[in-house]
Backbone as CSV, one residue per row, in Angstrom:
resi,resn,N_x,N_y,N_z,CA_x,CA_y,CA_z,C_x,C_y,C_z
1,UNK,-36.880,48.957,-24.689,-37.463,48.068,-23.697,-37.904,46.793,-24.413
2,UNK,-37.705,45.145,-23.840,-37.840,44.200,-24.543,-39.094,43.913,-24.532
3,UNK,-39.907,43.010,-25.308,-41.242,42.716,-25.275,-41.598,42.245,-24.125
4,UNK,-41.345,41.511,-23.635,-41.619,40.426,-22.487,-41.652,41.125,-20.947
5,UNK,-40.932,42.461,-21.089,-40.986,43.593,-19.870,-41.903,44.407,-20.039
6,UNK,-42.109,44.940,-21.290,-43.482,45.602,-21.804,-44.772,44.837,-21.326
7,UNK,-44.866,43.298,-21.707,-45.976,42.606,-21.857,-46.559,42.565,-19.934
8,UNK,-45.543,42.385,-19.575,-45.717,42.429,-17.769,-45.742,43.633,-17.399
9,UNK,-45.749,45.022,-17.872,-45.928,46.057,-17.161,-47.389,46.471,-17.786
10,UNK,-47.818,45.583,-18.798,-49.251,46.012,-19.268,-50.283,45.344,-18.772
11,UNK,-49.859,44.267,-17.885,-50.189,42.996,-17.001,-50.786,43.619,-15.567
12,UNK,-50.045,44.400,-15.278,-49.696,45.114,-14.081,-50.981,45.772,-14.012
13,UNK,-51.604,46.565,-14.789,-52.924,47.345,-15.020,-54.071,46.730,-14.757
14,UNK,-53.883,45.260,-14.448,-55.363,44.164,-14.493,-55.306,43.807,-13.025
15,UNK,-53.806,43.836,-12.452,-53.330,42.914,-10.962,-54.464,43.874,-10.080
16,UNK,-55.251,42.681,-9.638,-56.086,43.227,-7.862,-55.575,42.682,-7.182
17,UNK,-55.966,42.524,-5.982,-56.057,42.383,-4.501,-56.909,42.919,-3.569
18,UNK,-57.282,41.771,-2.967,-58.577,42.330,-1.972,-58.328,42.418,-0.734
19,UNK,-59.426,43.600,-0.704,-59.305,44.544,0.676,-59.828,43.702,1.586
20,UNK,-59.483,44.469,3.204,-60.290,43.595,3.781,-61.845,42.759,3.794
21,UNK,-62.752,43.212,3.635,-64.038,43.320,3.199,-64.239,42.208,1.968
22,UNK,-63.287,42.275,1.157,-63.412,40.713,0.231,-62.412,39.618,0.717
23,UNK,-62.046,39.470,1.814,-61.638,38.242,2.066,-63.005,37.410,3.126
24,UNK,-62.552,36.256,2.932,-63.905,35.674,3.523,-63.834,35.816,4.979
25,UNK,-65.277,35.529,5.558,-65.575,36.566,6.779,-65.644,35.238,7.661
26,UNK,-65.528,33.965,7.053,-65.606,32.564,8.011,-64.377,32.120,8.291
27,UNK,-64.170,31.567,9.510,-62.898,30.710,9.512,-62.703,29.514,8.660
28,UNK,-61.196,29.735,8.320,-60.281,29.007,6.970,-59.844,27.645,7.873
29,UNK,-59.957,26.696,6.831,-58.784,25.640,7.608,-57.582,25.759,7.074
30,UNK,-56.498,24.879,6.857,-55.238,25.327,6.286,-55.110,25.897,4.930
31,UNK,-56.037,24.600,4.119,-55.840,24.468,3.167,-56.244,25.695,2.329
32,UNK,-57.271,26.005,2.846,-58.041,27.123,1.936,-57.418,28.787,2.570
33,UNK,-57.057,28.652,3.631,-56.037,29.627,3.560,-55.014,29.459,2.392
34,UNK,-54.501,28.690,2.365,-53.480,28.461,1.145,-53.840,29.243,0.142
35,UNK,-55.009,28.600,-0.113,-55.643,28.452,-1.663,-55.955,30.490,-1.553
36,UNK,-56.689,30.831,-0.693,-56.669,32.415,-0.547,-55.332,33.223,-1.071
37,UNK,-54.725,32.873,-0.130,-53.564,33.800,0.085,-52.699,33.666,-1.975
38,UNK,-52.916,32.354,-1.992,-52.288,32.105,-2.782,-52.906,33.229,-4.249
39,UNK,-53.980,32.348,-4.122,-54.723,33.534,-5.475,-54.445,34.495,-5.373
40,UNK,-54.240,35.541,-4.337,-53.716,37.085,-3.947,-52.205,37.638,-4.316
41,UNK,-51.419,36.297,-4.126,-49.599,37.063,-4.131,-49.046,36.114,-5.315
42,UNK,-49.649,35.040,-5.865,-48.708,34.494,-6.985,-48.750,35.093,-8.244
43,UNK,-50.016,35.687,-8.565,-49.939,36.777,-9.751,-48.923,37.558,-9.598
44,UNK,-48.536,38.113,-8.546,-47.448,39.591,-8.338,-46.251,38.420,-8.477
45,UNK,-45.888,37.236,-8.828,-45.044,36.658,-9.000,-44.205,36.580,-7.467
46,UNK,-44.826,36.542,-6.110,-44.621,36.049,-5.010,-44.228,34.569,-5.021
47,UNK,-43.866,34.071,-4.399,-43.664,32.417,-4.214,-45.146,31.812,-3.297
48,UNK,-45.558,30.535,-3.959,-46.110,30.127,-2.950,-46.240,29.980,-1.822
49,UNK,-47.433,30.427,-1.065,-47.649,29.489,0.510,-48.120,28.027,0.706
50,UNK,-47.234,27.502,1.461,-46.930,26.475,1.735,-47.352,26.265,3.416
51,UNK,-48.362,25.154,3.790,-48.641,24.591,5.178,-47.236,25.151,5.674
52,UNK,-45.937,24.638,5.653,-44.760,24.773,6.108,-44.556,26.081,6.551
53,UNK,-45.169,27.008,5.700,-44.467,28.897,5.691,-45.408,29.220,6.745
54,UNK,-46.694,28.774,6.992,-47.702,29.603,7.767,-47.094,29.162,9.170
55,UNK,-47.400,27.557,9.680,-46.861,26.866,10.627,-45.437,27.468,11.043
56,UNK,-44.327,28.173,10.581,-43.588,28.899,11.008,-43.908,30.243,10.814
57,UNK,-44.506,30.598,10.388,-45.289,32.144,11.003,-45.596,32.249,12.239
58,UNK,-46.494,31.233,12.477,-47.254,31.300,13.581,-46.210,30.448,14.554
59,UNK,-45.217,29.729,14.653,-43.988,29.608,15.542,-43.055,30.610,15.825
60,UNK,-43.058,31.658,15.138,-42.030,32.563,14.924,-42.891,33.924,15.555
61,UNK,-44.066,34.031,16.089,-45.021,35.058,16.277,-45.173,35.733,15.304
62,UNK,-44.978,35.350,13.659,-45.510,36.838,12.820,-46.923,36.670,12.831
63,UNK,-47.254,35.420,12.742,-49.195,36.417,13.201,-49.759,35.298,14.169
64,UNK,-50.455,35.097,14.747,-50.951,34.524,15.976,-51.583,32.973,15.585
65,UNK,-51.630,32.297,16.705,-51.653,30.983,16.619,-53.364,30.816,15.980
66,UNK,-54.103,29.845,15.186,-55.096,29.669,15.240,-55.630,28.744,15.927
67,UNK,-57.253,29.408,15.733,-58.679,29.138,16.784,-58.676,27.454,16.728
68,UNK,-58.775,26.529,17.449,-59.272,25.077,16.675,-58.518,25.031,15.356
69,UNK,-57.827,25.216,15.013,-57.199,25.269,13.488,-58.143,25.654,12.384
70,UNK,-58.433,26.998,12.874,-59.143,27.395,11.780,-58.662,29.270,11.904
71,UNK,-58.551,29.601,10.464,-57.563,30.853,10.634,-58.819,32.300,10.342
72,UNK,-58.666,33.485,10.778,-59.804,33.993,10.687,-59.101,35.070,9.758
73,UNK,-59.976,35.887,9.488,-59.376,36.981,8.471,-58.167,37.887,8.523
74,UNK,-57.947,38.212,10.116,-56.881,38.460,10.331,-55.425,37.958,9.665
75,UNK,-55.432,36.662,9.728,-54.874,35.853,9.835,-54.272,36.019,8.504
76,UNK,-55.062,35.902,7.187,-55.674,35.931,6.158,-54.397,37.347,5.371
77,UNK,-55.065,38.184,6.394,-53.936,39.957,5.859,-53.169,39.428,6.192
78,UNK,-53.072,39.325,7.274,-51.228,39.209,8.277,-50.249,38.322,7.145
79,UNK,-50.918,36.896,6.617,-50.222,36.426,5.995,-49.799,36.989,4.289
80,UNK,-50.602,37.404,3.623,-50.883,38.160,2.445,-49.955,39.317,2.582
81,UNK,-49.471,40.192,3.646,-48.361,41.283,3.666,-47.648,40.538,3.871
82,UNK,-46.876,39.692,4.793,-45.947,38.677,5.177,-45.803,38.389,3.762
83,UNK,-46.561,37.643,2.793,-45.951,36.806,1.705,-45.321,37.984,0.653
84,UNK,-46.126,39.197,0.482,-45.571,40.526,-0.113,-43.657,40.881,0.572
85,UNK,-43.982,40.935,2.095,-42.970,41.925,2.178,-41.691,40.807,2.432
86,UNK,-41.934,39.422,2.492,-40.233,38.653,3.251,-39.519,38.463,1.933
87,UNK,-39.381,38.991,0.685,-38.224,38.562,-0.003,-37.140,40.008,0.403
88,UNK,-37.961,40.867,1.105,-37.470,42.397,1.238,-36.981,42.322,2.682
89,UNK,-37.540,42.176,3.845,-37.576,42.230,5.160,-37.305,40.800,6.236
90,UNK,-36.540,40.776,7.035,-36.964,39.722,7.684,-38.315,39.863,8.717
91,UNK,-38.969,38.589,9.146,-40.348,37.926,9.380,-40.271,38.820,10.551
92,UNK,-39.587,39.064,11.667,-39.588,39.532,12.693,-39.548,41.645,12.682
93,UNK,-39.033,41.355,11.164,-39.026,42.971,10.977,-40.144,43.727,10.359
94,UNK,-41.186,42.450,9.763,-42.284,42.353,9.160,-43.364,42.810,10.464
95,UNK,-43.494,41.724,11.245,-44.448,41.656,12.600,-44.099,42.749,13.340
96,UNK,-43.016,43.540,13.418,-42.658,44.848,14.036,-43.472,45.896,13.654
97,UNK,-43.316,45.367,12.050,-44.020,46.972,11.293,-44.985,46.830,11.156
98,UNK,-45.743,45.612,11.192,-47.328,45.243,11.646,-47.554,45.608,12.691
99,UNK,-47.273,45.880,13.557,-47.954,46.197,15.102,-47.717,47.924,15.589
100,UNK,-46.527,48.460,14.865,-46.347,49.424,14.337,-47.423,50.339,13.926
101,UNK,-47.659,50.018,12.631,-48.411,50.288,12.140,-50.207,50.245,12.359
102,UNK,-50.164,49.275,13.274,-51.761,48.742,13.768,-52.358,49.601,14.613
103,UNK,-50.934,50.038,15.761,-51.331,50.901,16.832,-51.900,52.055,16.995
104,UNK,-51.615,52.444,15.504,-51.959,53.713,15.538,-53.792,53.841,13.749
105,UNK,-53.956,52.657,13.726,-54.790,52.224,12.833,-55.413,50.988,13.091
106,UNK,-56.513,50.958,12.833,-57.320,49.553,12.692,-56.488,48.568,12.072
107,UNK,-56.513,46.769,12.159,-56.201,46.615,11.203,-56.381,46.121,10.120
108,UNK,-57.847,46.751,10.124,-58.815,46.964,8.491,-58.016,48.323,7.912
109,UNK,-58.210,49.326,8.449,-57.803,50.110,8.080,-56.268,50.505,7.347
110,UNK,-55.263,49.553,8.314,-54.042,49.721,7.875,-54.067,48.855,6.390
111,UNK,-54.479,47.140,6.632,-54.294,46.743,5.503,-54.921,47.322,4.120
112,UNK,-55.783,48.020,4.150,-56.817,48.287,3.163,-55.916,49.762,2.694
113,UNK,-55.785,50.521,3.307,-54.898,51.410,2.760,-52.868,50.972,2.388
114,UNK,-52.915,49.733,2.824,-51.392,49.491,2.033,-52.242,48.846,0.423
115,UNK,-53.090,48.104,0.451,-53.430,47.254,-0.597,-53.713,48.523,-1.360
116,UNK,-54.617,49.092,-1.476,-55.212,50.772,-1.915,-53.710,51.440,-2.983
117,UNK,-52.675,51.579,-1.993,-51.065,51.917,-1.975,-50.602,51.131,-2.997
118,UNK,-50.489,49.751,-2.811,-49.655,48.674,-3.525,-50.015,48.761,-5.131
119,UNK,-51.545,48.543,-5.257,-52.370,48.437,-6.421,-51.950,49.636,-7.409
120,UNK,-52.599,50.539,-6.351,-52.247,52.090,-7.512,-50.807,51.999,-8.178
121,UNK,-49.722,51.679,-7.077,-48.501,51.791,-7.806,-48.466,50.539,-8.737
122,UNK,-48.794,49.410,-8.702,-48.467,48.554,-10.114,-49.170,48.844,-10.831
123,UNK,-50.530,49.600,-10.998,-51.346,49.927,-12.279,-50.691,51.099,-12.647
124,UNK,-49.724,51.788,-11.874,-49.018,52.802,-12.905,-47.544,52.366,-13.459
125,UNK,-47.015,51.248,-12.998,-46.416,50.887,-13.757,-46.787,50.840,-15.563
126,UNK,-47.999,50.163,-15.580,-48.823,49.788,-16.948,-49.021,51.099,-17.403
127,UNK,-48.578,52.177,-16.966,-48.657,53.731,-17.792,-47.596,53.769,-18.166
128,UNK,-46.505,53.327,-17.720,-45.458,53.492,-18.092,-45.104,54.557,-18.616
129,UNK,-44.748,55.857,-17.482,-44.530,57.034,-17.739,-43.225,57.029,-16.996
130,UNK,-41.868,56.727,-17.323,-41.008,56.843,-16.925,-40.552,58.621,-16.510
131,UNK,-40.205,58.449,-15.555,-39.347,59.850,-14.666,-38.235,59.636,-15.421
132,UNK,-37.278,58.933,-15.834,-36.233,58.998,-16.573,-35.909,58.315,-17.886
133,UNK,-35.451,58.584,-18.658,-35.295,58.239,-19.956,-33.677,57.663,-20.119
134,UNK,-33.790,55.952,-19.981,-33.032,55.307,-20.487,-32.497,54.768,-21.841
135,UNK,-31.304,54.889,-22.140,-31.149,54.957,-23.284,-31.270,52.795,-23.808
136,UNK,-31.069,52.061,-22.362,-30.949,50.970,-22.787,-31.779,50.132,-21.688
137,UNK,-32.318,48.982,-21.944,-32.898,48.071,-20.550,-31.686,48.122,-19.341
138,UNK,-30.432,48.031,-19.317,-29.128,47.998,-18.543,-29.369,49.102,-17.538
139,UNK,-29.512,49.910,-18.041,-29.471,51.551,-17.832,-30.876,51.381,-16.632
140,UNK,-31.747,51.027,-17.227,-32.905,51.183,-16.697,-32.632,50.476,-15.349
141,UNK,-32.408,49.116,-15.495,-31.955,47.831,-14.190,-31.127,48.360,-13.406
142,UNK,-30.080,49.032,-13.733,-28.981,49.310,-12.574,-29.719,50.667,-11.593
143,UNK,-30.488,51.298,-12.651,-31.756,52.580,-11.516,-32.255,52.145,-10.639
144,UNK,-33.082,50.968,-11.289,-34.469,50.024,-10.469,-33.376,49.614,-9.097
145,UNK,-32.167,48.869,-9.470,-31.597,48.119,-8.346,-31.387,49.091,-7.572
146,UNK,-31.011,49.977,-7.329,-30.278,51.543,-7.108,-31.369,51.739,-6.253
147,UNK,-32.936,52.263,-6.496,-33.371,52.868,-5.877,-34.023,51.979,-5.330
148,UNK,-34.236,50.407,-5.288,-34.458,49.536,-4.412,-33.711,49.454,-3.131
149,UNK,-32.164,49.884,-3.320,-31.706,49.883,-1.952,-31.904,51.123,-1.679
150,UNK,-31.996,51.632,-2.090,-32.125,53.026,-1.337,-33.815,53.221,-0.796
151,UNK,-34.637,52.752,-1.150,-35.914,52.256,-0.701,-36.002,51.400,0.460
152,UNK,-34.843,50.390,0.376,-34.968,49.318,1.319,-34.422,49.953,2.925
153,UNK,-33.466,50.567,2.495,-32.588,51.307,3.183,-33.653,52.553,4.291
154,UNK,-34.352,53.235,3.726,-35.285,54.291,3.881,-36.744,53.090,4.771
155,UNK,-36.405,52.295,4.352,-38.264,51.590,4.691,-37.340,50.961,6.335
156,UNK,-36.224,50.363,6.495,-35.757,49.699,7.644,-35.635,50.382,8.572
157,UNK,-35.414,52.119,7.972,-34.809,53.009,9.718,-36.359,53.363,9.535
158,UNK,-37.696,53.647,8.866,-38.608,53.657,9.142,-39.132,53.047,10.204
159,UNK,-39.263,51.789,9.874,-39.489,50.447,10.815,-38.992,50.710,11.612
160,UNK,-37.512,51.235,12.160,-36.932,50.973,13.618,-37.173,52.265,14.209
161,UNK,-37.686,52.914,13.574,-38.132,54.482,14.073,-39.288,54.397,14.631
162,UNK,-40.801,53.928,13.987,-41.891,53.647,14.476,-42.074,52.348,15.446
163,UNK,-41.089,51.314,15.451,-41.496,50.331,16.419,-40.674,50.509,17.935
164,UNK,-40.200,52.129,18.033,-39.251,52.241,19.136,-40.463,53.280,19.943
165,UNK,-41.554,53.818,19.207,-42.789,54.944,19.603,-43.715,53.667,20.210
């Protein structure tokens, strides 16, 4: 394994994210939504949010229009899973499995137990207790890609399973 994959899976052991309860409890204007969301998903090496990405969120219905232009905590999660899950899902398949998922949970509750979920699994990355023993980084990448689709694959008929209940 090369240094620089090592050095980021030991990285991985420090990454937070806050639950509902530590995001702020006042309404955001744009900017500082930004600045939120941002501190939360660019460590995990997410792409920035951008005025542009939210403003088509909220054109596209993935999370609801704001108050006076000011965004409330809701707003806050909704966008923070959105910026996690769209390099994986499209936006509309995102807001499915948000409402999905809400119906049958708060959605304090839902987000706080995916974040809970998310965390644990990148701080065990930083254990780095591999289930399989690769003989080369190659070896290892073509697994990771492998069981990404087969993850991706498994998480979509999920989604179309629970947003049809």
């Amino acid at each position: 394994m090369n240094k620089m994959y090592k050095s980021w899976q030991s990285q991985m052991a420090n990454i937070t994210l806050p639950k509902w309860d530590d995001l702020p409890k006042f309404d955001l204007y744009m900017d500082q939504l930004i600045a939120v969301v941002n501190e939360a998903v660019v460590p995990l090496g997410a792409d920035p949010v951008t005025k542009t990405m939210v403003n088509n969120y909220v054109k596209n219905k993935a999370t609801f229009a704001p108050v006076k232009k000011k965004y409330q905590t809701v707003h806050i999660a909704d966008i923070i899973i959105i910026s996690l899950l769209k390099p994986i899902f499209s936006i509309s398949l995102i807001r499915s499995g948000i409402d999905a998922v809400t119906k049958h949970n708060f959605p304090k509750q839902a987000y706080d137990e995916f974040i809970t979920l998310l965390v644990s699994k990148l701080h065990s990355l930083a254990q780095n207790e591999p289930t399989n023993h690769f003989d080369n980084d190659t070896d290892e990448l073509l697994s990771v890609i492998a069981d990404t689709i087969v993850d991706r694959l498994k998480a979509n008929n999920i989604y179309k399973s629970i947003s049809k209940h």
